[in-house]
N, CA, C and O atoms as CSV, one atom per row, in Angstrom:
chain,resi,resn,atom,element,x,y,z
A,1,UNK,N,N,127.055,114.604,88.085
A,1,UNK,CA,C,126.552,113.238,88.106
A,1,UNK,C,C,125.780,112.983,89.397
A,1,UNK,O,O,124.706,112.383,89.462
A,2,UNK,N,N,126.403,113.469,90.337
A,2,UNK,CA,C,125.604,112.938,91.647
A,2,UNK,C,C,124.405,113.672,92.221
A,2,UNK,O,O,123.460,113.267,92.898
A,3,UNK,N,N,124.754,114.992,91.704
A,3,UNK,CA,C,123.508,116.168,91.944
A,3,UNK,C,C,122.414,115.496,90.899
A,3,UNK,O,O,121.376,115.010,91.347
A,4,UNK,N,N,122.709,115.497,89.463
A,4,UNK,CA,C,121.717,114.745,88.937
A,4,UNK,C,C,120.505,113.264,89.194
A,4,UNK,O,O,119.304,112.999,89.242
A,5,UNK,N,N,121.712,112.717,89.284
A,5,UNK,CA,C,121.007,111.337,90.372
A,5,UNK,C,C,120.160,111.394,91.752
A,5,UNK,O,O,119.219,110.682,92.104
A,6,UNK,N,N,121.048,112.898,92.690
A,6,UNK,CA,C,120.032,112.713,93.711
A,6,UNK,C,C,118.332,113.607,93.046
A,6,UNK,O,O,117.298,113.047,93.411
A,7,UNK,N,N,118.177,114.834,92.187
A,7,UNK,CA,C,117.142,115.267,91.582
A,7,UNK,C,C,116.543,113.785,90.717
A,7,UNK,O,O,115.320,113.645,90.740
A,8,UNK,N,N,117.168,112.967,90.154
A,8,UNK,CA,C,115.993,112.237,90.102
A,8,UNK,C,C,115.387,111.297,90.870
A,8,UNK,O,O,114.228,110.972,90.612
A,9,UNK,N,N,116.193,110.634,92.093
A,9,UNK,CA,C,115.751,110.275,92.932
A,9,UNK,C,C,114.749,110.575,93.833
A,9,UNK,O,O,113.984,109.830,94.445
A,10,UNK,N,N,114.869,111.829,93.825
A,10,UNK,CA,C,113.621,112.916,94.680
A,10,UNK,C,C,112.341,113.044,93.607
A,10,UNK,O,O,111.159,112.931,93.930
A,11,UNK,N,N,112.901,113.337,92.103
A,11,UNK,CA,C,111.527,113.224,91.509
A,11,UNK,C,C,110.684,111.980,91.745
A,11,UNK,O,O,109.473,111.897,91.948
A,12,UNK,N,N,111.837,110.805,91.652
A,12,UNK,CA,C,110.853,109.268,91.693
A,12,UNK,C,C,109.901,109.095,92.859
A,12,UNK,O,O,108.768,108.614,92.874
A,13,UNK,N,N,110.828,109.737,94.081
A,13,UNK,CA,C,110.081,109.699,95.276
A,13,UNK,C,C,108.455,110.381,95.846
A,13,UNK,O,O,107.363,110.049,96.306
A,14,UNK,N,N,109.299,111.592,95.396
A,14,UNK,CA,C,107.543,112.572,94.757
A,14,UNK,C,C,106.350,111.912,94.247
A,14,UNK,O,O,105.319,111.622,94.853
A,15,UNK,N,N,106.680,111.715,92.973
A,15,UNK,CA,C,105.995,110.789,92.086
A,15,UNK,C,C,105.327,109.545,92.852
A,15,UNK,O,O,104.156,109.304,92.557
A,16,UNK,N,N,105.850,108.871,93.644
A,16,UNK,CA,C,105.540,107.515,94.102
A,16,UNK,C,C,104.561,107.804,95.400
A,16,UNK,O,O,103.569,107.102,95.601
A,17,UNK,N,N,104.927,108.899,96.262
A,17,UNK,CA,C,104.554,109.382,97.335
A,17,UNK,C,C,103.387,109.945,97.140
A,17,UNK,O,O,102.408,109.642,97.823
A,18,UNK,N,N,103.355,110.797,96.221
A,18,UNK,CA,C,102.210,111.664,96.356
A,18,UNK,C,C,100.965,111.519,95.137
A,18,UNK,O,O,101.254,110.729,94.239
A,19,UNK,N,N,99.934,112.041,95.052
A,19,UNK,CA,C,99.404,111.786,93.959
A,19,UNK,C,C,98.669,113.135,93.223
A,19,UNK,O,O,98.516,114.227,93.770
A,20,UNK,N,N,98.310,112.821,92.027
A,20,UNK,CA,C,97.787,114.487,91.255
A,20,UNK,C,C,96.824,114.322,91.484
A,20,UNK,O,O,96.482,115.409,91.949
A,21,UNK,N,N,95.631,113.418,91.534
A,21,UNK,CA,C,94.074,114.134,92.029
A,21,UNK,C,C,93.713,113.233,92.928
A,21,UNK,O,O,94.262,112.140,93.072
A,22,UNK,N,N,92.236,113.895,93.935
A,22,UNK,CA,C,91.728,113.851,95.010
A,22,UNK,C,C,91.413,111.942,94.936
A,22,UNK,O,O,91.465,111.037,95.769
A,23,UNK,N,N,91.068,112.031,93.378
A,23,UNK,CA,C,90.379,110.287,93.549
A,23,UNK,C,C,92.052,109.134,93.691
A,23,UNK,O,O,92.301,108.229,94.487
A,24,UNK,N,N,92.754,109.619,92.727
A,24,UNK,CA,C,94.065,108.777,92.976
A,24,UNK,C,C,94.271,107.934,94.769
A,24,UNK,O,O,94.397,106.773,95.159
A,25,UNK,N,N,94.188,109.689,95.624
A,25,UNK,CA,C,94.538,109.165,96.925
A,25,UNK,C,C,93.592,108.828,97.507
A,25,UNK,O,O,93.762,108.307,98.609
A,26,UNK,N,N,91.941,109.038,96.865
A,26,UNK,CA,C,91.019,108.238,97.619
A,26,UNK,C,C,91.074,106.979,97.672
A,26,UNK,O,O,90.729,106.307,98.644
A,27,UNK,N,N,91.640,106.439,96.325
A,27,UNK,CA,C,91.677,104.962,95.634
A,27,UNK,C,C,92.928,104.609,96.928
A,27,UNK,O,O,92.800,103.709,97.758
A,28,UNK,N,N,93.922,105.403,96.852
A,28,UNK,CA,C,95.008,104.750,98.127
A,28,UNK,C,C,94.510,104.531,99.431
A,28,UNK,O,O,94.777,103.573,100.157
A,29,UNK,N,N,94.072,105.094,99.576
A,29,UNK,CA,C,93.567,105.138,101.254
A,29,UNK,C,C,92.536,104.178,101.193
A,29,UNK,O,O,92.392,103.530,102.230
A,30,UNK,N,N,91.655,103.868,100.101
A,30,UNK,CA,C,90.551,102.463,99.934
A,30,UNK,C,C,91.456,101.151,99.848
A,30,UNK,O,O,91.130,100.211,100.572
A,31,UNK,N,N,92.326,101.046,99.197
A,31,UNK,CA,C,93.362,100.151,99.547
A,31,UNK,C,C,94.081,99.699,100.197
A,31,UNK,O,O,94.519,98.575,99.952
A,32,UNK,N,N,94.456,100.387,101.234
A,32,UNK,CA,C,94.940,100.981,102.554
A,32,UNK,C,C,93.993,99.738,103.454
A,32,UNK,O,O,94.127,98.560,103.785
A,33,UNK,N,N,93.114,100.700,103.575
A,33,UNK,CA,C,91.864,99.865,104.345
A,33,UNK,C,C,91.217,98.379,104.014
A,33,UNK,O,O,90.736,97.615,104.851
A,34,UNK,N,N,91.304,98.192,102.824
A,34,UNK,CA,C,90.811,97.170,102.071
A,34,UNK,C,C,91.813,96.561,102.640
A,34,UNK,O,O,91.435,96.370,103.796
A,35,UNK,N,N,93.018,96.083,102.499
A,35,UNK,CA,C,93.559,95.360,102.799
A,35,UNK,C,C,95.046,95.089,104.336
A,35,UNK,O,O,95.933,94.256,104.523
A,36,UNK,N,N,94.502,96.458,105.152
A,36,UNK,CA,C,95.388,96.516,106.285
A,36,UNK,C,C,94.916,95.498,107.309
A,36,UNK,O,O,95.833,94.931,107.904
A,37,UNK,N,N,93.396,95.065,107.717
A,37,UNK,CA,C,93.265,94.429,108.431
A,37,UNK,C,C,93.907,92.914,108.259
A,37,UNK,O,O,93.599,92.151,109.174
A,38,UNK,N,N,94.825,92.317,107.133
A,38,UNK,CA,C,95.118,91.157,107.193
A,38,UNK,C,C,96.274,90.141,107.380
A,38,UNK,O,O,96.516,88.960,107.133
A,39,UNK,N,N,97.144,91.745,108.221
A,39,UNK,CA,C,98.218,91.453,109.015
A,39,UNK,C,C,97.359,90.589,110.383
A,39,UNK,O,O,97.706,89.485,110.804
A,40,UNK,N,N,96.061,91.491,110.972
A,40,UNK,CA,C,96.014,91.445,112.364
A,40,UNK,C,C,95.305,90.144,112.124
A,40,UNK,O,O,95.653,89.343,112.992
A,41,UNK,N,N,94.548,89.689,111.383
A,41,UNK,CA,C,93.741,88.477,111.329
A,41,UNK,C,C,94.447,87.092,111.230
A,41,UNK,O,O,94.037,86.017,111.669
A,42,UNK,N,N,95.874,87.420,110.395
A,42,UNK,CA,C,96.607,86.101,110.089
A,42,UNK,C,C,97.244,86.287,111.994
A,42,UNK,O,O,97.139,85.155,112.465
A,43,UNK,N,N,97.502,86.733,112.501
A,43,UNK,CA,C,97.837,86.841,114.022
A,43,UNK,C,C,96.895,86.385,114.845
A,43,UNK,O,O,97.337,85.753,115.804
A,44,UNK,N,N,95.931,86.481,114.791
A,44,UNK,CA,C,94.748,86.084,115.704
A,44,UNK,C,C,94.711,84.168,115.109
A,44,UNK,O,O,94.741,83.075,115.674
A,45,UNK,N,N,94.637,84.652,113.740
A,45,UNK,CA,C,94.730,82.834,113.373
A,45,UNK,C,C,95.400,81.740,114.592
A,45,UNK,O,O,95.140,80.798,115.341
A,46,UNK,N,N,96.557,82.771,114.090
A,46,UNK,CA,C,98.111,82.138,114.666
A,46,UNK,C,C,97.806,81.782,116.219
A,46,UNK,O,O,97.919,80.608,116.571
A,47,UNK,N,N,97.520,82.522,116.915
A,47,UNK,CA,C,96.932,82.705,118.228
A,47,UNK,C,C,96.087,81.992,118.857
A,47,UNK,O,O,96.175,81.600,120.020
A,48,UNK,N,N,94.993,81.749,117.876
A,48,UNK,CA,C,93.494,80.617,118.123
A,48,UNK,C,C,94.213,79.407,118.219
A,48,UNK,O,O,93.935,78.596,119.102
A,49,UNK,N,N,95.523,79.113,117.019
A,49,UNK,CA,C,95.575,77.645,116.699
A,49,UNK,C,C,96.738,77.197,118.098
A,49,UNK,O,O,96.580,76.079,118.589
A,50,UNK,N,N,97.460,77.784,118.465
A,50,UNK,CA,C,98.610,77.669,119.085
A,50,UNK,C,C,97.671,77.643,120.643
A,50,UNK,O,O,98.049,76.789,121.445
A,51,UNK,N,N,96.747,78.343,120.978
A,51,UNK,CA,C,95.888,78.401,122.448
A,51,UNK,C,C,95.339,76.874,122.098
A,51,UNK,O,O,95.836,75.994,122.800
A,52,UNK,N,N,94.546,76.525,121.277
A,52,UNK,CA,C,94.078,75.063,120.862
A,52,UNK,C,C,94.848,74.067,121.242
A,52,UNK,O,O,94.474,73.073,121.864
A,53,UNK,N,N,96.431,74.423,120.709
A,53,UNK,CA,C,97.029,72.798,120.971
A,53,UNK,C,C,97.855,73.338,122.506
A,53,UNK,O,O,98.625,72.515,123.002
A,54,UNK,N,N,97.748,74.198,122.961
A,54,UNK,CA,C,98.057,74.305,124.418
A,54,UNK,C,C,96.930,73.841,125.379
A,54,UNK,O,O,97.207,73.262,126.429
A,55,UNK,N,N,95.650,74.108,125.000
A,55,UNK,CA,C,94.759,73.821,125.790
A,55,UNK,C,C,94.262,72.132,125.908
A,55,UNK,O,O,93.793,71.453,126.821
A,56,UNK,N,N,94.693,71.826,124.255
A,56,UNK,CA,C,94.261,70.200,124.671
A,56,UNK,C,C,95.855,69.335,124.903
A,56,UNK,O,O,96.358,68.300,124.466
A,57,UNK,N,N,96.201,70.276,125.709
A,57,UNK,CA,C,97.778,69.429,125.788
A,57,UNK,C,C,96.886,69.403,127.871
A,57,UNK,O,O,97.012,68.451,128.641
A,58,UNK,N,N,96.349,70.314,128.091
A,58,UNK,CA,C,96.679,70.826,129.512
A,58,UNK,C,C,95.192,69.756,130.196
A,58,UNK,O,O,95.308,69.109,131.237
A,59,UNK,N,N,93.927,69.780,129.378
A,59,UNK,CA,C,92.867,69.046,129.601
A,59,UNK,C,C,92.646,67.561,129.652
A,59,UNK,O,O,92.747,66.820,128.674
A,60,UNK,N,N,92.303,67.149,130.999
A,60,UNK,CA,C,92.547,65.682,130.784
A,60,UNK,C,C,91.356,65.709,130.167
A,60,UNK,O,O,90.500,66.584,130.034
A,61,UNK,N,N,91.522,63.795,129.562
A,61,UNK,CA,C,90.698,63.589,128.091
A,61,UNK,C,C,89.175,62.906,129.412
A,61,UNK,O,O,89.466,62.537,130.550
A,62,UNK,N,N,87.968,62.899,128.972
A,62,UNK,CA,C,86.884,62.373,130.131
A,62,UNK,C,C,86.587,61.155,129.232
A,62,UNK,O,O,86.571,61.191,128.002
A,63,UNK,N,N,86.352,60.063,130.008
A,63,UNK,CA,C,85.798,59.017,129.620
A,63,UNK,C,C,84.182,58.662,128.910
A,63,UNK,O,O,83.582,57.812,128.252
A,64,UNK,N,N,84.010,59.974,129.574
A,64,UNK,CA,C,81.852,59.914,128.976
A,64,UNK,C,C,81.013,59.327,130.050
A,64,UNK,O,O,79.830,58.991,129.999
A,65,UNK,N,N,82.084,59.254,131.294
A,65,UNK,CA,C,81.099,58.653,132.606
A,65,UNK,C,C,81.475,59.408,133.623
A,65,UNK,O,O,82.692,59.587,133.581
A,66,UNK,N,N,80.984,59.909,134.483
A,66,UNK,CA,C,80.410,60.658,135.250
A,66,UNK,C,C,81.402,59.559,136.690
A,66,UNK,O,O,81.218,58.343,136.720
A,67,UNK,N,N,82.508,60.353,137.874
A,67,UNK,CA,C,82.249,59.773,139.170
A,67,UNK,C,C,83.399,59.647,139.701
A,67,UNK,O,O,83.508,59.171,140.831
């Protein structure tokens, strides 16, 4: 029972891991790319908006007159 279970566990893993032709893992690695940059962008978001309300916390407000 348990030898069985771990052989199919390893087949599933195989299977999931790896792929049978060159275009399969081209298609992965285009996906990969297609969509890795949009961890770092929702961070930079995060970053812009949070520097924003720090910066107009720190800037006094100007009246529009000069003196």
């Amino acid at each position: 029972m348990t030898t069985s279970l771990l052989i199919r566990l390893r087949d599933w893993l195989l299977d999931s891991l790896t792929f049978d032709s060159e275009a399969d893992a081209a298609g992965a690695m285009a996906d990969a790319t297609r969509w890795g940059w949009l961890p770092a962008l929702s961070g930079v978001s995060i970053g812009a908006a949070h520097a924003r309300s720090e910066h107009a916390g720190t800037v006094p407000e100007t009246g529009g007159m000069s003196g």
